[in-house]
C-alpha positions, -999 to 999 in steps of 0.1 A, spaced: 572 -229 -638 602 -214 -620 616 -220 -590 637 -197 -568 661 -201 -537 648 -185 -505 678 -180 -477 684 -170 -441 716 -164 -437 723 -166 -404 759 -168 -381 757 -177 -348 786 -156 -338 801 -119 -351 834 -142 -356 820 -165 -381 804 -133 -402 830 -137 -430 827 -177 -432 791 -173 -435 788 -144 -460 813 -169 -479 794 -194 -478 760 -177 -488 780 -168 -524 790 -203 -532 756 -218 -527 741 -190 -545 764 -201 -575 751 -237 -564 713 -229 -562 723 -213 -600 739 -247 -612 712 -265 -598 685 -241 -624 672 -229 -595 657 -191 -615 664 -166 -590 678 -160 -553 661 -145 -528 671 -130 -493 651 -123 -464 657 -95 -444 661 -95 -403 672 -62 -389 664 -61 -358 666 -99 -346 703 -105 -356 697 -134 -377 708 -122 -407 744 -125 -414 744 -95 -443 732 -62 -432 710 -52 -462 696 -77 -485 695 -53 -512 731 -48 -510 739 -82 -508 717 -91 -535 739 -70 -555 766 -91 -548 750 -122 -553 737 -107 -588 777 -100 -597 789 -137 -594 758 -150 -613 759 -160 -652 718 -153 -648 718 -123 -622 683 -128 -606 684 -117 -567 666 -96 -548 650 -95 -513 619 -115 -505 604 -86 -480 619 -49 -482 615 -32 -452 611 6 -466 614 26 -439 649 26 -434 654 36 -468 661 66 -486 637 74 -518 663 66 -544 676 34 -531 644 16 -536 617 19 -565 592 2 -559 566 -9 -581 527 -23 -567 529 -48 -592 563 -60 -597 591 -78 -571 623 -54 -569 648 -80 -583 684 -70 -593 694 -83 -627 679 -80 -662 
């Protein structure tokens, strides 16, 4: 059985954006450490909650500082995508990493 980590990242305030964002890498290295097999990030575009603007993107990121690059986005909104950004798969979660 594997087990992932599921975050929210949120900031309370546009000034502790950075500090948050920060602190979502390092316990992504953490949740890694831990054995934790993947990271996942939810995505809030329209509440505010989410400190990183596009999971996917941020996923990326995440997926550069792991040893086992396993991130991707819990829930993709599609519609504000462009065709080649996502491919999407009926089957499969869109994960970043091998």
């Amino acid at each position: 059985m594997r087990f992932g980590w599921l975050t929210l990242a949120a900031s309370p305030t546009p000034e502790t954006d950075a500090a948050c964002i920060d602190q979502q890498l390092e316990l992504a290295v953490t949740a890694e450490a831990l054995g934790f097999h993947g990271i996942w990030l939810t995505e809030h575009y329209f509440t505010g909650e989410s400190v990183y603007n596009d999971a996917l993107t941020f996923a990326a990121a995440i997926a550069m500082i792991l040893v086992r690059p396993h991130a991707g986005a819990e829930l993709t909104i599609v519609a504000p995508r462009d065709a080649c950004s996502v491919d999407l798969h009926p089957l499969q979660p869109l994960r970043i990493g091998p």
